[in-house]
VOMAR-330161 format. One record per residue (C-alpha): z, x, y; residue number from 1. Coordinates in steps of 0.1 Angstrom, whole numbers. Example, Ala and Ser with C-alpha at 12.3 -4.5 7.8 and 13.67 -1.06 7.14 Angstrom:
REM VOMAR-330161
<node><z>78</z><x>123</x><y>-45</y><nulum>1</nulum></node>
<node><z>71</z><x>137</x><y>-11</y><nulum>2</nulum></node>
This chain:
REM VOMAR-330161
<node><z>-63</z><x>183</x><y>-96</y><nulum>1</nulum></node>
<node><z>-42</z><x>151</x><y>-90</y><nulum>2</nulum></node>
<node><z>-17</z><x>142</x><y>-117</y><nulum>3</nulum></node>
<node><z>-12</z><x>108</x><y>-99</y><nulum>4</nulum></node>
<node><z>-26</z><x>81</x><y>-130</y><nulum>5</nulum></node>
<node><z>-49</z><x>54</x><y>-119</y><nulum>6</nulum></node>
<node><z>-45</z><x>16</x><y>-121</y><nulum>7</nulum></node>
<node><z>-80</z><x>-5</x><y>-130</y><nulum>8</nulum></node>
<node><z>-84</z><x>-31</x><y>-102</y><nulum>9</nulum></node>
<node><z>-102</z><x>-64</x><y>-109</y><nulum>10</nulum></node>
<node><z>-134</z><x>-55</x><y>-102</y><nulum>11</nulum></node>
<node><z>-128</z><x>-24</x><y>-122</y><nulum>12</nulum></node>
<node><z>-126</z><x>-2</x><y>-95</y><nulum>13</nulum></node>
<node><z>-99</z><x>28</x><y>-100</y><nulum>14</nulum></node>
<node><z>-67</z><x>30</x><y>-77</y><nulum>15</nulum></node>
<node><z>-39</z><x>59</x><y>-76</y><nulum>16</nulum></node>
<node><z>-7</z><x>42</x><y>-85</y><nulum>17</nulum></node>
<node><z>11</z><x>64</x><y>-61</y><nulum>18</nulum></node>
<node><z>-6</z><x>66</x><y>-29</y><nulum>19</nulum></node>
<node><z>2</z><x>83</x><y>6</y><nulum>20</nulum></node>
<node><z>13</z><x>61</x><y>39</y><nulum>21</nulum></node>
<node><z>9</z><x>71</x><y>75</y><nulum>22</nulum></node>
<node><z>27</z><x>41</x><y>90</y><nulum>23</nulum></node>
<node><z>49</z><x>50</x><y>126</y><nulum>24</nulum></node>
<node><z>27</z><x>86</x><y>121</y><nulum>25</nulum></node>
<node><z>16</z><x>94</x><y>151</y><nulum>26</nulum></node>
<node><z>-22</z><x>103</x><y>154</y><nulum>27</nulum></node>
<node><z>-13</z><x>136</x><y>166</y><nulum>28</nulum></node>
<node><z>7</z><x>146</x><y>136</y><nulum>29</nulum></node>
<node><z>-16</z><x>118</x><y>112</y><nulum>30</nulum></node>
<node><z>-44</z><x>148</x><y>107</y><nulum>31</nulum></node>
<node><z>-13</z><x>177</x><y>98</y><nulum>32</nulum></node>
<node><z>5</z><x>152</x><y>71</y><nulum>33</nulum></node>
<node><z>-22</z><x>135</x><y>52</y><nulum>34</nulum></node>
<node><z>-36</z><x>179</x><y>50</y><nulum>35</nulum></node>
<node><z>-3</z><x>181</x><y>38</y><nulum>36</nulum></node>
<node><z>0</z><x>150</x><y>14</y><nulum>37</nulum></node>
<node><z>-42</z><x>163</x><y>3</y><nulum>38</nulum></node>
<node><z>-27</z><x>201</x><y>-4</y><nulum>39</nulum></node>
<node><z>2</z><x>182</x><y>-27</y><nulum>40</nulum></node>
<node><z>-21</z><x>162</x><y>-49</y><nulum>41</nulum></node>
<node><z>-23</z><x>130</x><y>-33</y><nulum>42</nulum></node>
<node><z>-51</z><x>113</x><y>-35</y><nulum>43</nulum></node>
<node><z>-48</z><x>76</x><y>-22</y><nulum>44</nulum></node>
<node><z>-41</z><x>75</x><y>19</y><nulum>45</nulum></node>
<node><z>-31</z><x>38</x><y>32</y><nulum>46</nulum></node>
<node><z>-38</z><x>39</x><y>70</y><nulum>47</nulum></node>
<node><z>-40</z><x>5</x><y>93</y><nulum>48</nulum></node>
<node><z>-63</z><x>-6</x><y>124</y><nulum>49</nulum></node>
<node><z>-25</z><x>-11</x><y>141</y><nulum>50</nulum></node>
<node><z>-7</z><x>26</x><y>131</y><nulum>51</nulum></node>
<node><z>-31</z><x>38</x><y>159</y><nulum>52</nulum></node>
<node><z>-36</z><x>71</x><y>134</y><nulum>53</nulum></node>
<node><z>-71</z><x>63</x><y>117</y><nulum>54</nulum></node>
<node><z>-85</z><x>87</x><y>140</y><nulum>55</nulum></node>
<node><z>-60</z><x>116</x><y>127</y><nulum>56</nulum></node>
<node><z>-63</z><x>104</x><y>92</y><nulum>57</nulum></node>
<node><z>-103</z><x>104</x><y>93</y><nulum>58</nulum></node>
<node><z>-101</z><x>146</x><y>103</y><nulum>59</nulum></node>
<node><z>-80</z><x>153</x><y>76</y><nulum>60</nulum></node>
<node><z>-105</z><x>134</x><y>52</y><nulum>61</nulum></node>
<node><z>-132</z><x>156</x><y>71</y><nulum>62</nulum></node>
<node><z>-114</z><x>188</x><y>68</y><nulum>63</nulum></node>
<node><z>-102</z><x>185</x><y>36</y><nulum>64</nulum></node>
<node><z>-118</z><x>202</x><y>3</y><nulum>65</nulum></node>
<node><z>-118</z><x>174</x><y>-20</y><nulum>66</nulum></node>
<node><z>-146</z><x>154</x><y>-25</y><nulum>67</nulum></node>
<node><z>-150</z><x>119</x><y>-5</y><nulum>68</nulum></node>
<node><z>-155</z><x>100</x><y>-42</y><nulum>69</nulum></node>
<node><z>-123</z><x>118</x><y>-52</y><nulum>70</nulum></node>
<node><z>-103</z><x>101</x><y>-24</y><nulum>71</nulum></node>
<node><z>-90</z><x>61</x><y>-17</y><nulum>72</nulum></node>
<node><z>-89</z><x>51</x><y>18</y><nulum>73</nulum></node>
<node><z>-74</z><x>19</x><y>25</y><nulum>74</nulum></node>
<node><z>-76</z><x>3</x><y>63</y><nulum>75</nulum></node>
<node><z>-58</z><x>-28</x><y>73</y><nulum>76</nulum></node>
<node><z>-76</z><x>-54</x><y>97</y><nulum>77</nulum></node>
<node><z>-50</z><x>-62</x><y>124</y><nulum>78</nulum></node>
<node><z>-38</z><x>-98</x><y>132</y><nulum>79</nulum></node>
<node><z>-57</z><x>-103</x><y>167</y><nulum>80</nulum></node>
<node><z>-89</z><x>-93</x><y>147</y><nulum>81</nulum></node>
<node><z>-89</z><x>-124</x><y>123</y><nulum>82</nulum></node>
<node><z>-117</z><x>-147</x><y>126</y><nulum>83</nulum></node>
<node><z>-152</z><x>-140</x><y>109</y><nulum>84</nulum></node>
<node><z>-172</z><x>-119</x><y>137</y><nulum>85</nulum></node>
<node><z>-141</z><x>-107</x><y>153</y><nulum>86</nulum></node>
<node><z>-136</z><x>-91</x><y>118</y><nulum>87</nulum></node>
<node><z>-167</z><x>-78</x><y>115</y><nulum>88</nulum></node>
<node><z>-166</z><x>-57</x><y>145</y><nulum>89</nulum></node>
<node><z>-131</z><x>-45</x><y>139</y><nulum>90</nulum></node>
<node><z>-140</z><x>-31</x><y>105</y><nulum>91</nulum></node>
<node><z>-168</z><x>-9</x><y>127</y><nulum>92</nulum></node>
<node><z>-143</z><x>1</x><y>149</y><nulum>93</nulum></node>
<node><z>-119</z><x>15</x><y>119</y><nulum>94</nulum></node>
<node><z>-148</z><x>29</x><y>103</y><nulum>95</nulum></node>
<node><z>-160</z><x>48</x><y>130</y><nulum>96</nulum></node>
<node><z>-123</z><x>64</x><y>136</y><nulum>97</nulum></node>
<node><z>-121</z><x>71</x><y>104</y><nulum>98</nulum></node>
<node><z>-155</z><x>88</x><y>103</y><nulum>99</nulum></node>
<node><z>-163</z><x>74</x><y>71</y><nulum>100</nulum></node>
<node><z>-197</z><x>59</x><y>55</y><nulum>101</nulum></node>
<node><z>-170</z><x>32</x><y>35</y><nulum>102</nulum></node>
<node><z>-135</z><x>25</x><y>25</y><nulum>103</nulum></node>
<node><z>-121</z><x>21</x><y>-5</y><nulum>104</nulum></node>
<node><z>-97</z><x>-7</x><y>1</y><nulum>105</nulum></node>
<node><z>-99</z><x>-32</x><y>30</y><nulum>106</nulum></node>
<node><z>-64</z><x>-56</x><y>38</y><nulum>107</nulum></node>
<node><z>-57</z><x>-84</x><y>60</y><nulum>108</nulum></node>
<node><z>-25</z><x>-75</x><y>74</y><nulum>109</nulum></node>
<node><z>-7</z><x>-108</x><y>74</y><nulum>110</nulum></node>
<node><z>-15</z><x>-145</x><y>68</y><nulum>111</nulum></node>
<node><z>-4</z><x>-151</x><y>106</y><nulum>112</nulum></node>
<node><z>-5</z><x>-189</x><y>93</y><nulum>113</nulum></node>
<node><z>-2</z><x>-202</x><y>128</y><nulum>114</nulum></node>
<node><z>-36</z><x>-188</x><y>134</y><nulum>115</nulum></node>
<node><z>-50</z><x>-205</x><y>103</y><nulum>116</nulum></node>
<node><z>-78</z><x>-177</x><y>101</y><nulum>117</nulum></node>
<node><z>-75</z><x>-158</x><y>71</y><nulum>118</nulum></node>
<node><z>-102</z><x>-177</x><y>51</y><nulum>119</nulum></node>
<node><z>-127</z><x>-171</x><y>75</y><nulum>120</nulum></node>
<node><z>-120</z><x>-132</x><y>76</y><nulum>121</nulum></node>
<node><z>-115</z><x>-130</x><y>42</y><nulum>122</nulum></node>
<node><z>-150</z><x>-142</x><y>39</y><nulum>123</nulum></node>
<node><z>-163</z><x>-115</x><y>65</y><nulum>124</nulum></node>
<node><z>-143</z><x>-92</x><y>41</y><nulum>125</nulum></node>
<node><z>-163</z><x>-108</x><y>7</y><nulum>126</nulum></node>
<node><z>-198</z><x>-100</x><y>31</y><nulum>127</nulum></node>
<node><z>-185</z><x>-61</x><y>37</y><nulum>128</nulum></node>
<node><z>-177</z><x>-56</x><y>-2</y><nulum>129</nulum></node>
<node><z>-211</z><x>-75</x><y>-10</y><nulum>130</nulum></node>
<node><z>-227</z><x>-49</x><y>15</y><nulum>131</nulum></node>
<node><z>-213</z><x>-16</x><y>1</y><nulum>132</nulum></node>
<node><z>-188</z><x>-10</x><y>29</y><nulum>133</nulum></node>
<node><z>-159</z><x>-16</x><y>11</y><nulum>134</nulum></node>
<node><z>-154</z><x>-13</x><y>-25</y><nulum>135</nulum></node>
<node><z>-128</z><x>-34</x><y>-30</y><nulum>136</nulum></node>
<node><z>-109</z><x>-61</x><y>-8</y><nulum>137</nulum></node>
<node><z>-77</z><x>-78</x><y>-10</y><nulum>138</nulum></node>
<node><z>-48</z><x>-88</x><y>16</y><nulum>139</nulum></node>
<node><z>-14</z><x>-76</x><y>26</y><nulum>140</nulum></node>
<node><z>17</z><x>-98</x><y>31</y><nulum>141</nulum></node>
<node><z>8</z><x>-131</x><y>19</y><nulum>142</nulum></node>
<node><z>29</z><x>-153</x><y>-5</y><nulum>143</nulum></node>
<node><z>21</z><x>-170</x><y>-33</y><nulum>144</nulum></node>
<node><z>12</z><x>-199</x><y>-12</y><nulum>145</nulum></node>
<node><z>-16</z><x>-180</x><y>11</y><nulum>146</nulum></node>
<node><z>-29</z><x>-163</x><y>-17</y><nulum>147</nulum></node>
<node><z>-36</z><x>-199</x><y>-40</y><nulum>148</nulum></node>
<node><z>-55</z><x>-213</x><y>-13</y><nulum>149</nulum></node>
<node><z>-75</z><x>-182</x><y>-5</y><nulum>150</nulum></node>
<node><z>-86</z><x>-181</x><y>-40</y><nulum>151</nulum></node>
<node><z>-96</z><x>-216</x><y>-38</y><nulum>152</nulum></node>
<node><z>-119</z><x>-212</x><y>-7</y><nulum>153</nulum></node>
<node><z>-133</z><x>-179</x><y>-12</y><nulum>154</nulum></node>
<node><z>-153</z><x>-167</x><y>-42</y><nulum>155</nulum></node>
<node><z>-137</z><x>-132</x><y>-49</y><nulum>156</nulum></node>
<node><z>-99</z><x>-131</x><y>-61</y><nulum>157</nulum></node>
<node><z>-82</z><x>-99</x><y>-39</y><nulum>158</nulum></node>
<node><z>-78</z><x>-68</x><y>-57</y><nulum>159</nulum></node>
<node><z>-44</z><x>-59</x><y>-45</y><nulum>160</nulum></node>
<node><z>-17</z><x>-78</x><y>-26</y><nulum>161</nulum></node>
<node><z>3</z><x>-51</x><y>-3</y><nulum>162</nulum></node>
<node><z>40</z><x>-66</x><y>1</y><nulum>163</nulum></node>
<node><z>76</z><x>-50</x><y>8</y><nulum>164</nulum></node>
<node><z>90</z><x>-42</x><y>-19</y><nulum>165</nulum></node>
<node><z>124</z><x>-23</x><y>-28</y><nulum>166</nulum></node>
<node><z>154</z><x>-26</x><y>-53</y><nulum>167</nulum></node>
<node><z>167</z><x>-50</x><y>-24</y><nulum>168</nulum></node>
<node><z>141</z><x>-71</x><y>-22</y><nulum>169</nulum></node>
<node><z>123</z><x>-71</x><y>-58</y><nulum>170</nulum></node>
<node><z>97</z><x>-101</x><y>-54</y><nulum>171</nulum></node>
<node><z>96</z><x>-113</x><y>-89</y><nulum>172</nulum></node>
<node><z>84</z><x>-143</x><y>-80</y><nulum>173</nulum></node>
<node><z>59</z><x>-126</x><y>-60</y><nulum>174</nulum></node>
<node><z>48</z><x>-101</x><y>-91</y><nulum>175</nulum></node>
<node><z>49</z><x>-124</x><y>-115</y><nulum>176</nulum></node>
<node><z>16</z><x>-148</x><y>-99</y><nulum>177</nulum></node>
<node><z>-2</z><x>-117</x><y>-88</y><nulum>178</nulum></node>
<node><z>1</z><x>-105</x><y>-125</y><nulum>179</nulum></node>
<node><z>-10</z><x>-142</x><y>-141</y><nulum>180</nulum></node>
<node><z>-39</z><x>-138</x><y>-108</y><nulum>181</nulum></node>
<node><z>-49</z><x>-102</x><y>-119</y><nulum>182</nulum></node>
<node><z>-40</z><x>-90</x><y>-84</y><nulum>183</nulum></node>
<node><z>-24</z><x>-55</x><y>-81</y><nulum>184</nulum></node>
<node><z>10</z><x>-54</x><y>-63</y><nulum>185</nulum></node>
<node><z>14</z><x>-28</x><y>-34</y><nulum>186</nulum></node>
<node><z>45</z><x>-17</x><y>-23</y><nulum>187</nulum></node>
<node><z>52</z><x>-6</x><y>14</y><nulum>188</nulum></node>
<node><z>87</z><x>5</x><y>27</y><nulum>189</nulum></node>
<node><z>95</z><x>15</x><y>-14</y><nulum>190</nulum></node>
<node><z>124</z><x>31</x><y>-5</y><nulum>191</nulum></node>
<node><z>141</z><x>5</x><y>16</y><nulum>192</nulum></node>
<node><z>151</z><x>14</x><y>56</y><nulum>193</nulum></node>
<node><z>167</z><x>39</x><y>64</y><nulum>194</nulum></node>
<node><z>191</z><x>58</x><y>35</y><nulum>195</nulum></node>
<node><z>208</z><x>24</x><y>25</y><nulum>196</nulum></node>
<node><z>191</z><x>22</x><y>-10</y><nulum>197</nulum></node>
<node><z>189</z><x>60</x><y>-16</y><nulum>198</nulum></node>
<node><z>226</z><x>61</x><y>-16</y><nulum>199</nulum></node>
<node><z>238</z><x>29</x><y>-34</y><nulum>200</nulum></node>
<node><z>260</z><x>39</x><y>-62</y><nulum>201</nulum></node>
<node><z>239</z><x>32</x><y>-88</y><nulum>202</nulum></node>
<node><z>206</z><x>47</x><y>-82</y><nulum>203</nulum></node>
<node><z>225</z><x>81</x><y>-72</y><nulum>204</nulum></node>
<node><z>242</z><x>84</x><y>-106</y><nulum>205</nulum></node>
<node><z>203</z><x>78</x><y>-122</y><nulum>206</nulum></node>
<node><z>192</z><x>109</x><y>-102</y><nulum>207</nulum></node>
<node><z>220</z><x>127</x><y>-107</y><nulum>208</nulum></node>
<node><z>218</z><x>115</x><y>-150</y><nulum>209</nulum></node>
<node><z>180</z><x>127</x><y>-147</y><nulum>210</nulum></node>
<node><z>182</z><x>157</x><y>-124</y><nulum>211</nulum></node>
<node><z>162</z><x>142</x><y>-99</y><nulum>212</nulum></node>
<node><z>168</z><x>131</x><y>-62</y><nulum>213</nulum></node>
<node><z>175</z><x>91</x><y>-58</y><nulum>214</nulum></node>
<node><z>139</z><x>92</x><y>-38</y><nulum>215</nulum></node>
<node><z>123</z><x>99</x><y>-71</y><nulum>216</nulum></node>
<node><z>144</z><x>77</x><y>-93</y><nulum>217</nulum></node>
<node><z>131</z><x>42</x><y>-74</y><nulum>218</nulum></node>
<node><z>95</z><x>59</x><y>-66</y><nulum>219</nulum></node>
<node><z>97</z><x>61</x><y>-108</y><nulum>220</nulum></node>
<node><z>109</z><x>29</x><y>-110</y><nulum>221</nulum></node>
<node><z>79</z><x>13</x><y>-90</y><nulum>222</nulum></node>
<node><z>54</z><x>28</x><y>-113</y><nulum>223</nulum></node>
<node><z>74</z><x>15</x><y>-144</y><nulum>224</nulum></node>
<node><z>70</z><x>-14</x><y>-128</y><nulum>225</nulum></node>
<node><z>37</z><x>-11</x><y>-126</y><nulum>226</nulum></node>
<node><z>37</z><x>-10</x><y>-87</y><nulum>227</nulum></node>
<node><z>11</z><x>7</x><y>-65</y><nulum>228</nulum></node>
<node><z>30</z><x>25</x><y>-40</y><nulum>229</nulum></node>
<node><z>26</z><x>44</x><y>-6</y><nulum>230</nulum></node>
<node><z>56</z><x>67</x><y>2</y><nulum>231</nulum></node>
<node><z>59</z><x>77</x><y>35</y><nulum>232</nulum></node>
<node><z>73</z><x>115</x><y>49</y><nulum>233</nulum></node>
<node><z>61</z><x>138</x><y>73</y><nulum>234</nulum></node>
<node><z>84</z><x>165</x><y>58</y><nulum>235</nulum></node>
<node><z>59</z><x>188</x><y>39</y><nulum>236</nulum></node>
<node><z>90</z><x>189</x><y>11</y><nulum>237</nulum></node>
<node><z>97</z><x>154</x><y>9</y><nulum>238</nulum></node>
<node><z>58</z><x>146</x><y>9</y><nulum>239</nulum></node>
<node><z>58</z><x>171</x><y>-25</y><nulum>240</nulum></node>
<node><z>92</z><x>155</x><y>-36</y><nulum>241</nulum></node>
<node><z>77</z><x>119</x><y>-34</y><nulum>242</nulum></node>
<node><z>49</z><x>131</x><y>-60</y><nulum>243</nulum></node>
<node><z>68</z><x>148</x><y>-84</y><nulum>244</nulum></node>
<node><z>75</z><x>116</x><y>-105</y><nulum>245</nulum></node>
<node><z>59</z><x>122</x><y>-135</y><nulum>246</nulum></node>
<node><z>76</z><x>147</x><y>-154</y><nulum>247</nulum></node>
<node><z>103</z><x>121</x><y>-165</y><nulum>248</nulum></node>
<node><z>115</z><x>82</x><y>-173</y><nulum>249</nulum></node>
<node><z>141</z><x>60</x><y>-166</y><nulum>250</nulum></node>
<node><z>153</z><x>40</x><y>-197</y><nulum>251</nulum></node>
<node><z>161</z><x>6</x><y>-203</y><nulum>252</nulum></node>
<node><z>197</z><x>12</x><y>-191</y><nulum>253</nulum></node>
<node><z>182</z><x>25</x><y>-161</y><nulum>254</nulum></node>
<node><z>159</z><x>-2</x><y>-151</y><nulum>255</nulum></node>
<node><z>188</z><x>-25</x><y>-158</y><nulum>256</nulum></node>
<node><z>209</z><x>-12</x><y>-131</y><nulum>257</nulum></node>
<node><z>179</z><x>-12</x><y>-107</y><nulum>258</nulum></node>
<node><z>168</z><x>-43</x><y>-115</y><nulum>259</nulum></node>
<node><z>206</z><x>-55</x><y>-108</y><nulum>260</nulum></node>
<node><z>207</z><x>-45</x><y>-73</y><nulum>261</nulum></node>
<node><z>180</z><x>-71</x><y>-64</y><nulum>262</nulum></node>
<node><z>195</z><x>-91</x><y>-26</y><nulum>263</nulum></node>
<node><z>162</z><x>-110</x><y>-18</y><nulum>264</nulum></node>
<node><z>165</z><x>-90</x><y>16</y><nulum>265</nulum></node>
<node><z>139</z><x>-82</x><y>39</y><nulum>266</nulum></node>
<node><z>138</z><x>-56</x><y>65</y><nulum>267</nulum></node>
<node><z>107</z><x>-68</x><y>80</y><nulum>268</nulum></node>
<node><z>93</z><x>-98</x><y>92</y><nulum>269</nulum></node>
<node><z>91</z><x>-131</x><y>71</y><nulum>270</nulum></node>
<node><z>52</z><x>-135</x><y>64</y><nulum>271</nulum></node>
<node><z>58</z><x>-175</x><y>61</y><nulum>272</nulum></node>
<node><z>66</z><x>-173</x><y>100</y><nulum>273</nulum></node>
<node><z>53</z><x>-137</x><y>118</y><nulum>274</nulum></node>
<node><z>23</z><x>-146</x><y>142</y><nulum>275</nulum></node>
<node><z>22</z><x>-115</x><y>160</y><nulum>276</nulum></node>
<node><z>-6</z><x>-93</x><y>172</y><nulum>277</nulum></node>
């Protein structure tokens, strides 16, 4: 059984709050760590057209013992896909690697504004949820700005918004008009780059106050936050570690510190300006 609570989308469709990512997996290891992150308890796997691993991730699925309507799959159309048809056939492309009748969540990776494109496939994406394929649809990386006018061109508001997200860079702006939307917020890199945030002064004497690792301590402060997030470890420890947050809370003195640690500071690209792909 998974002890990982879910959140109620928009369309009332249920989401893990804590999830499983296989970005920079390889496909070769993608099938051994989401068996791994399965075994654990996870039961939300966050995969992308781009990772090259939805062919990995789909034999886990396969092998796995838990049933398909107990698992979320999320997929991420990539930025040379955009465009109504082109989306279309990309979506059968990840489908068929995956080796699944549906996914669960389906994201536009970026806005790539340059391309002025994501209207169009976010209307192929409204035709795949309107056809069964996909039960719910909503973006990744956009900003406020992308977001108002794709809700003011298109008929269904996305579900989730999948944005980086860390004590560094804590996007309240960002949270606060996906909240007043109804959109879900979605961290990816949760734990910051490298061991930067996992050693900052602050969040080690939280662990150390809790009797937890400093991993733990911001994975529980996403969920306080009300976050969806999608840890990422092929370490078969670390992959148990990450969902071992919900035996204990941080308290108001806790989340203070956190929240004081916020630098507006990216480690990846700036969606107002990245066109790759």
């Amino acid at each position: 059984m998974s002890k990982v609570p879910p959140i109620i989308l928009n369309n009332g469709v249920e989401m893990p709050q804590l999830g499983f990512g296989v970005w920079q997996v390889p496909d070769a290891e993608a099938e051994t760590a989401v068996a791994t992150a399965l075994e654990a308890g996870y039961r939300s796997i966050d995969t992308a057209a781009v990772y090259g691993n939805e062919e990995g991730t789909g034999k886990a699925v396969a092998r796995s013992d838990v049933p398909r309507e107990d698992l979320f799959v999320t997929t991420k159309l990539w930025n040379s896909d955009q465009g109504y048809d082109a989306t279309l056939r990309a979506f059968d492309t990840s489908l068929s690697k995956l080796g699944l009748d549906y996914v669960d969540l389906y994201l536009i990776h970026w806005p790539t504004p340059a391309r002025d494109r994501y209207v169009d496939t976010y209307k192929a994406f409204e035709k795949l949820h309107a056809d069964g394929r996909v039960r719910a649809i909503g973006v990744s990386n956009f900003l406020p700005e992308h977001l108002e006018r794709l809700i003011g061109e298109t008929s269904v508001v996305p579900a989730v918004n999948q944005i980086e997200l860390h004590p560094h860079l804590q996007q309240h702006a960002a949270r606060e008009y996906h909240a007043e939307q109804g959109i879900a917020t979605e961290a990816w890199s949760p734990l910051g780059s490298g061991k930067g945030i996992l050693e900052v002064p602050a969040i080690v004497a939280i662990a150390r106050k809790h009797g937890r690792t400093p991993a733990q301590v911001v994975l529980r402060w996403h969920l306080q936050l009300g976050n969806v997030v999608i840890p990422k470890s092929v370490t078969p420890s670390r992959i148990q570690e990450n969902i071992d947050v919900f035996g204990f809370s941080l308290d108001a003195e806790d989340l203070a510190a956190i929240s004081a640690l916020n630098e507006d500071r990216r480690i990846g690209p700036d969606p107002a300006e990245f066109n790759a792909g």
